[in-house]
C-alpha positions as CSV (number, residue, x, y, z in Angstrom):
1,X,9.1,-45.1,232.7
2,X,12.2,-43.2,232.4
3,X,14.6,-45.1,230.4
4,X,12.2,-45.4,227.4
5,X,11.2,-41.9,225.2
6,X,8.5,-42.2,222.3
7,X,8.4,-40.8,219.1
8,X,5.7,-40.8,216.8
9,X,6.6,-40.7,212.7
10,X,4.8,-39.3,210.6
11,X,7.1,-38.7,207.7
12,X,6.3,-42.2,205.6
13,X,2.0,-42.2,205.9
14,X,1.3,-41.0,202.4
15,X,-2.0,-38.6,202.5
16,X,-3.8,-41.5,200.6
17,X,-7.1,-40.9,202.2
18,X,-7.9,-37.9,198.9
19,X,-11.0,-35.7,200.6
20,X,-10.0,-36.5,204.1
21,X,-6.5,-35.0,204.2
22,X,-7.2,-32.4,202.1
23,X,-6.7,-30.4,205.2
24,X,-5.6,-32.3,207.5
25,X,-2.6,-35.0,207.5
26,X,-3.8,-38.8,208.4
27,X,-2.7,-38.3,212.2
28,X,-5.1,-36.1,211.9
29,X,-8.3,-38.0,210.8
30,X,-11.2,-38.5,212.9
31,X,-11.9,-41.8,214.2
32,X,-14.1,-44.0,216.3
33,X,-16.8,-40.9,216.4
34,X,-14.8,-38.6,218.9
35,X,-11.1,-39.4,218.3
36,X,-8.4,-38.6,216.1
37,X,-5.6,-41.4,214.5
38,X,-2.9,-40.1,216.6
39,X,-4.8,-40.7,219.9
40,X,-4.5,-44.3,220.1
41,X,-0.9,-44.0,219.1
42,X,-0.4,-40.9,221.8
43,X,-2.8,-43.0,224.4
44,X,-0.7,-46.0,224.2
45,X,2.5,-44.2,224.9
46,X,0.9,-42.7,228.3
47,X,-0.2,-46.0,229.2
48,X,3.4,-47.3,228.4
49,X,4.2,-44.7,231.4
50,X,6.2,-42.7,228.7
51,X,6.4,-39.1,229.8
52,X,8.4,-37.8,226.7
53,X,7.0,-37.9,223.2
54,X,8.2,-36.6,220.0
55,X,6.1,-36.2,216.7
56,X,8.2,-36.0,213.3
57,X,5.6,-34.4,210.7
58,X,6.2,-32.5,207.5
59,X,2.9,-30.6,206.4
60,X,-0.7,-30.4,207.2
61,X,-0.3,-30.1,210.7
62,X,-2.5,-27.1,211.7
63,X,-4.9,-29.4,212.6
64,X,-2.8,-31.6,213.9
65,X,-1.3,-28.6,216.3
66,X,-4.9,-27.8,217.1
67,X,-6.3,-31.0,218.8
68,X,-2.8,-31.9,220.6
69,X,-2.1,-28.8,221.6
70,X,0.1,-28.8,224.7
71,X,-0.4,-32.7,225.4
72,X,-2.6,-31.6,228.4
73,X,-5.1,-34.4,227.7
74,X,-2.8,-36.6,227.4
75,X,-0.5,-35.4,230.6
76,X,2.0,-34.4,228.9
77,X,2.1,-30.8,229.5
78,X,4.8,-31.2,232.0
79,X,8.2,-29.1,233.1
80,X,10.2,-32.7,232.4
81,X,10.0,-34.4,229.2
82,X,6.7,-33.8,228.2
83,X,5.2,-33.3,224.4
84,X,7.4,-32.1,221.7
85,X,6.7,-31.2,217.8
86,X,9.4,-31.7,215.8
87,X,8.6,-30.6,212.0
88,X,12.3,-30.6,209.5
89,X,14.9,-27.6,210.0
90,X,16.8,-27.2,207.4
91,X,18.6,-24.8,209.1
92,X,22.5,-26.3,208.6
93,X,24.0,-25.9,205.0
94,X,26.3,-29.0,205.4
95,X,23.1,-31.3,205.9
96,X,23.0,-33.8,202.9
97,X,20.2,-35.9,204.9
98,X,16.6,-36.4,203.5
99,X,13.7,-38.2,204.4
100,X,12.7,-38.9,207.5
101,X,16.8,-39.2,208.6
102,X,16.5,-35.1,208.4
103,X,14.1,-35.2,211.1
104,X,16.2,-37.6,213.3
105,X,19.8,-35.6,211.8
106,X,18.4,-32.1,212.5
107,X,16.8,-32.8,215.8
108,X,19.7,-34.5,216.9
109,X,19.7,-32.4,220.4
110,X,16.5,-33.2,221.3
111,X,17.3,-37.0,221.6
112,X,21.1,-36.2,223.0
113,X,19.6,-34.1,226.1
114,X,16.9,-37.1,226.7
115,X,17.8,-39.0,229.7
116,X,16.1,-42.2,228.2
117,X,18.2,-45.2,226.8
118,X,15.3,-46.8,224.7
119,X,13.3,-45.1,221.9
120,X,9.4,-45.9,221.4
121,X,8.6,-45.7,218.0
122,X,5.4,-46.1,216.0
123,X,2.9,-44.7,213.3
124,X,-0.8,-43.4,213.5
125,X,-2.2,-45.7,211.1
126,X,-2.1,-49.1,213.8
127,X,-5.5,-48.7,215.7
128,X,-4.9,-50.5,219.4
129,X,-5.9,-49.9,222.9
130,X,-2.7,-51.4,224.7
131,X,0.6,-50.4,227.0
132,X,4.3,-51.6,225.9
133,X,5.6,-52.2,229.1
134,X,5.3,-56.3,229.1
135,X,6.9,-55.4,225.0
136,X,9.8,-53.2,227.2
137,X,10.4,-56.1,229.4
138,X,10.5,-58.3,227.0
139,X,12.9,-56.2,225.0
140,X,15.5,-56.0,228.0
141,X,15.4,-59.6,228.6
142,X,15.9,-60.6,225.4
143,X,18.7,-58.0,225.1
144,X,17.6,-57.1,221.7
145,X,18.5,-54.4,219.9
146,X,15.3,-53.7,218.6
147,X,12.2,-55.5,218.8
148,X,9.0,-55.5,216.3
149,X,5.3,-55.4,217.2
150,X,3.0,-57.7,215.3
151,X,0.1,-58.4,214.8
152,X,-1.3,-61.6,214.1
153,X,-4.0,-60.5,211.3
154,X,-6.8,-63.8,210.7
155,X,-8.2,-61.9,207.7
156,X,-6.3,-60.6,205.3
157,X,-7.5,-57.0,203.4
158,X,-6.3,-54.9,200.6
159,X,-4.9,-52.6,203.8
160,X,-2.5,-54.9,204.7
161,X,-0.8,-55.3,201.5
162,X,1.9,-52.6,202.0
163,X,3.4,-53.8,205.4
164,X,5.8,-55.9,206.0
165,X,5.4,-59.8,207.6
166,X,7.9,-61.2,209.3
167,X,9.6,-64.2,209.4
168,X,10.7,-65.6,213.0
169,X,11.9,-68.6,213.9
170,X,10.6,-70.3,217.3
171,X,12.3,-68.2,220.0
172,X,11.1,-65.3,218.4
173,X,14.6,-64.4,216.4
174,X,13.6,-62.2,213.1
175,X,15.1,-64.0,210.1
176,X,13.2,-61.8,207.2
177,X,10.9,-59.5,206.7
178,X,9.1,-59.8,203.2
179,X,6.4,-59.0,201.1
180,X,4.7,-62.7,201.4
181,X,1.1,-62.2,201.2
182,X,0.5,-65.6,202.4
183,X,1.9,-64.4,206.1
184,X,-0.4,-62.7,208.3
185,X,2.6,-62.3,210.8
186,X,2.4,-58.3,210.3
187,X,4.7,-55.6,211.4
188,X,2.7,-53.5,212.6
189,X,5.1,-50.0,212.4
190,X,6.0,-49.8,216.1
191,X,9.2,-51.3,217.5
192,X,11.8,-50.7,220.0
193,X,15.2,-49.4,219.8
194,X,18.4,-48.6,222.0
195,X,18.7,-45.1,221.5
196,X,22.3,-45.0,220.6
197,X,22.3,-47.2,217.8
198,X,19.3,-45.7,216.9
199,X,21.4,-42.1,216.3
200,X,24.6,-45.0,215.2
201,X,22.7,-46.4,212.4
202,X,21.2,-43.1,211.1
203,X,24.5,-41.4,210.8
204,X,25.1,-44.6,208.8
205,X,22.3,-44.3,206.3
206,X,23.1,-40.4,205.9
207,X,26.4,-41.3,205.0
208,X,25.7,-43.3,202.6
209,X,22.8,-40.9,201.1
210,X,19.8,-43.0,202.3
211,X,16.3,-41.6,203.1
212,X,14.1,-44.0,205.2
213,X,15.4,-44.8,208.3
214,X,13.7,-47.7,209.2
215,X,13.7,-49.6,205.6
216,X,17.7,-48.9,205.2
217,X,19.2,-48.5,208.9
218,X,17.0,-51.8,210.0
219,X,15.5,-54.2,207.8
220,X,18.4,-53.8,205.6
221,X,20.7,-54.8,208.0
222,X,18.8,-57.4,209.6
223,X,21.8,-60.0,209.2
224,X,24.0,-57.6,211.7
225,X,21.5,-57.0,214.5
226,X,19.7,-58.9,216.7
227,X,15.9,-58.6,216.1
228,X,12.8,-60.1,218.2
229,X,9.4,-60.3,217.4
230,X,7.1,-59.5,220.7
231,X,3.3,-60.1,219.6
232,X,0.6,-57.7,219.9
233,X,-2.7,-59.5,221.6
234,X,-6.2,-57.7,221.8
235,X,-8.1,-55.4,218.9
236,X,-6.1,-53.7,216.5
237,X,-6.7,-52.2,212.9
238,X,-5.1,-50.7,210.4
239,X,-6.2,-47.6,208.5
240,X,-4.5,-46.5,205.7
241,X,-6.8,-45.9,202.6
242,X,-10.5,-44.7,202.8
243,X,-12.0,-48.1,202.0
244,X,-10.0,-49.4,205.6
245,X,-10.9,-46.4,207.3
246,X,-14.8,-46.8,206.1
247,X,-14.5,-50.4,207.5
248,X,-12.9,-50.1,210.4
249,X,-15.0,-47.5,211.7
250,X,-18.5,-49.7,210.9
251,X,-16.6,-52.6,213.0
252,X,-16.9,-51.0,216.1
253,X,-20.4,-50.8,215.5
254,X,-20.0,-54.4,216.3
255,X,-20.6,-54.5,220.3
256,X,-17.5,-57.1,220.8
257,X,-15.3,-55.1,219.0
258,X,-16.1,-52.1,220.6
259,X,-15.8,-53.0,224.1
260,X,-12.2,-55.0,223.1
261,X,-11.1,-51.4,221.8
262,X,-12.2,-49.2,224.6
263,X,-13.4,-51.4,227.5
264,X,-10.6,-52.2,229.3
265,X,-8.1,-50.8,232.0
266,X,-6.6,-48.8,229.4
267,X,-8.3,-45.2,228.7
268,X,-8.0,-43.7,225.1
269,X,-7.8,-40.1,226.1
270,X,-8.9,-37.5,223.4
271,X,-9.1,-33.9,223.5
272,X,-11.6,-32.6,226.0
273,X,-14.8,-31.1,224.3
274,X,-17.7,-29.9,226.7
275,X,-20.7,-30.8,224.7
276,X,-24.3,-31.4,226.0
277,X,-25.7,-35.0,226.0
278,X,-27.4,-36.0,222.4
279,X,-30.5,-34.9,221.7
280,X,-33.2,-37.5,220.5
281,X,-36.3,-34.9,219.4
282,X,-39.8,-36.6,218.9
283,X,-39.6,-38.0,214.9
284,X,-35.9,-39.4,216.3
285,X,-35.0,-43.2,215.3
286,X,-31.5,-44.4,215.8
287,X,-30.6,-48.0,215.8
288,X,-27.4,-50.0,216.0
289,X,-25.0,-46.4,216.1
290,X,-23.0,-44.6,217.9
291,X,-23.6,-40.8,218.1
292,X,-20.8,-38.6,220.2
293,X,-22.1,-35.6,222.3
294,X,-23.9,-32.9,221.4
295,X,-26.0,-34.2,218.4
296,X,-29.4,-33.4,217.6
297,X,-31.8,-36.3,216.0
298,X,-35.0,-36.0,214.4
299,X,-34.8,-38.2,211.7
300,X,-33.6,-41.6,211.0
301,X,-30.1,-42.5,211.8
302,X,-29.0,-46.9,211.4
303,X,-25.6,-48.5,210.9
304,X,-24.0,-45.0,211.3
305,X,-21.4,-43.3,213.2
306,X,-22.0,-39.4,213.9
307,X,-19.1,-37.5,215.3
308,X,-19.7,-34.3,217.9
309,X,-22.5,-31.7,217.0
310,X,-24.1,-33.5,214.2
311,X,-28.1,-32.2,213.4
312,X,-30.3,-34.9,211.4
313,X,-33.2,-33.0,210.8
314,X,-36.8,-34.8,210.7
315,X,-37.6,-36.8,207.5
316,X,-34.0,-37.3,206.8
317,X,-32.4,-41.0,206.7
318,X,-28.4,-41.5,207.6
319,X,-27.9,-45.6,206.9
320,X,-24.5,-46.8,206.7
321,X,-22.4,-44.1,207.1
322,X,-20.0,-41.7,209.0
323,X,-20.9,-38.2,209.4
324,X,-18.2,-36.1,211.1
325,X,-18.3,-32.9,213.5
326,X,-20.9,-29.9,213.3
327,X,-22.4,-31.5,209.6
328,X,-26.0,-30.5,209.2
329,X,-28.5,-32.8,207.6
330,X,-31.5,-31.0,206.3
331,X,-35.1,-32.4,206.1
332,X,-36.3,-35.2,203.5
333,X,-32.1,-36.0,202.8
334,X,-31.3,-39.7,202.1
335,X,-27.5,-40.7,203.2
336,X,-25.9,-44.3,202.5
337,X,-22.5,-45.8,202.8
338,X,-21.6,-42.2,202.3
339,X,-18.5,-40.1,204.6
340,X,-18.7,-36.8,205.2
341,X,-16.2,-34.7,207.0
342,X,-16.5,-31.8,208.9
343,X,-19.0,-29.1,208.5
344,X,-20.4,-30.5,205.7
345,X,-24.0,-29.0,204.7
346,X,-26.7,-31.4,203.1
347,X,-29.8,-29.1,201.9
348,X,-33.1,-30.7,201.8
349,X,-34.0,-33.4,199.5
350,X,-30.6,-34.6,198.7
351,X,-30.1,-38.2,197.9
352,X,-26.5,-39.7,198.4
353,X,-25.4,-43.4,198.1
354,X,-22.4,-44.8,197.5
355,X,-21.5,-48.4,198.0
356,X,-20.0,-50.3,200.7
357,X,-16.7,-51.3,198.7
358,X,-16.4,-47.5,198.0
359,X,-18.7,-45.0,200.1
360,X,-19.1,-41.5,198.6
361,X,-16.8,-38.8,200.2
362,X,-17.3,-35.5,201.0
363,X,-14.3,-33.3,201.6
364,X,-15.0,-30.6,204.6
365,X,-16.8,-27.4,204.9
366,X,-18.8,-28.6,201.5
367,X,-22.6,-27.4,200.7
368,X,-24.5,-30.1,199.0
């Protein structure tokens, strides 16, 4: 789809996750026990038949940088367009532009030379398995100039408290968009724009010394544009505090919510890793999980997730909980409602429970 570019922002998703993002930023995070955040994000633009994609991010993006790398899982390691990283240059003393507007002010080339009219933009913290084409059409017809994803949320959490709901009147027309927790109309942190007044309406904020693009340049001025509301339909989630990314991650141990996530003509696409099968040794007992590639069972695993190259030695119980890449559990441990990231040892006899409201957290590359 060559008239519409994406760009992914970063910039605004506080590292509120504490042990998670030590390391890592949230686009980051594992997810779903072999993805990352940004993959559904990244996935969604591909199946949007977007061939050029731009990240804005500011720190912690080594590992970030590491799972993306060229975009080649994605198909985007291509001559035209293609996958681009675009961290702040503060290269030009006359720039008086901060917060995410430096990103859009000192990249300003990148989106001059695109041959797209419409920009794509979205967070990683909105979990979905969808395209934006019908959205695009929809956008075009309406002849919008920008147009919000929702997401019509039937049960309210603490996670949803920070966004935005929006107020639309019957043909779809944005009127507001407010804190009103009573409206489970969300906006969801991906919308549409024409690229031009897209680059208009930052050199407007800049000028007069603003520093979020999207809260000053368009919900600030929503009396002077025209704004539609285009409704998300399928699975979706959002993930922005450790208690949502706890739940959200036991949902899809839930079969219907699983298969409304991955199961349909839509692929998430992750980075390639060329792991053996699991391996379920004789003492092994899994029920009601979902274990990624290369793990090795011989003890008790229920109501977990376990990530690539997990070892659950015999005698050991994991109940409840999500154990990330390469973590070793040792003989006679007891896990519940606990996280633990990356190479995480557990030596034998260790007891760990936290609680479902908060699971106990273990920041990466800890020995227990």
């Amino acid at each position: 789809m060559e008239s519409l570019m994406g760009l992914i922002n970063l910039d605004h998703e506080h590292h509120v996750f504490n042990e998670l993002t030590y390391f890592r930023n949230n686009a980051s995070m594992p997810f779903g026990g072999r993805y990352r955040m940004i993959d559904f994000t990244l996935s969604n633009m591909v199946n949007t038949e977007i061939n050029e994609v731009a990240i804005f991010v500011r720190n912690k993006y080594r590992s970030l940088l590491d799972h993306i790398g060229t975009g080649k899982s994605w198909e985007l390691d291509r001559i035209n367009g293609g996958l681009f990283i675009l961290p702040p240059d503060w290269n030009d003393p006359t720039d008086r532009s901060k917060g995410d507007l430096r990103f859009f002010h000192n990249n300003r080339d990148y989106f001059h030379r695109s041959k797209s009219q419409y920009v794509l933009i979205s967070g990683s913290q909105f979990i979905s398995n969808t395209d934006y084409k019908n959205a695009f059409k929809f956008h075009l017809e309406r002849n919008a100039d920008v147009t919000l994803i929702s997401a019509d949320v039937k049960e309210l959490q603490p996670e949803h408290y920070p966004y935005y709901r929006i107020d639309a009147d019957e043909t779809g027309w944005v009127d507001n968009l407010t804190n009103d927790q009573k409206n489970n109309k969300l906006f969801t942190g991906v919308y549409i724009i024409n690229k031009d007044l897209l680059m208009e309406l930052v050199d407007e904020c800049i000028a007069y010394n603003k520093d979020n693009f999207f809260v000053c340049g368009i919900k600030d001025k929503l009396a002077d544009l025209k704004i539609q509301k285009y409704d998300h339909e399928g699975y979706s989630a959002f993930v922005n505090t450790i208690e949502s990314f706890y739940r959200q991650n036991m949902n899809l141990l839930l079969e219907e919510n699983y298969r409304d996530l991955f199961f349909n003509k839509n692929l998430v696409r992750t980075k390639i890793s060329n792991n053996p099968p699991v391996k379920y040794c004789k003492n092994a007992d899994v029920k009601h999980s979902l274990l990624a590639n290369g793990c090795v069972i011989d003890g008790a695993v229920e109501g977990s997730l376990l990530f690539r190259g997990v070892t659950v030695k015999q005698g050991a119980t994991v109940k409840n909980s999500i154990i990330m890449q390469r973590c070793t559990i040792e003989e006679g441990v007891y896990l519940e409602n606990v996280i633990l990231d990356k190479d995480v040892y557990v030596s034998k006899g260790q007891k760990i429970i936290g609680s479902n409201e908060k699971p106990y957290v273990v920041a990466k590359s800890q020995v227990i």
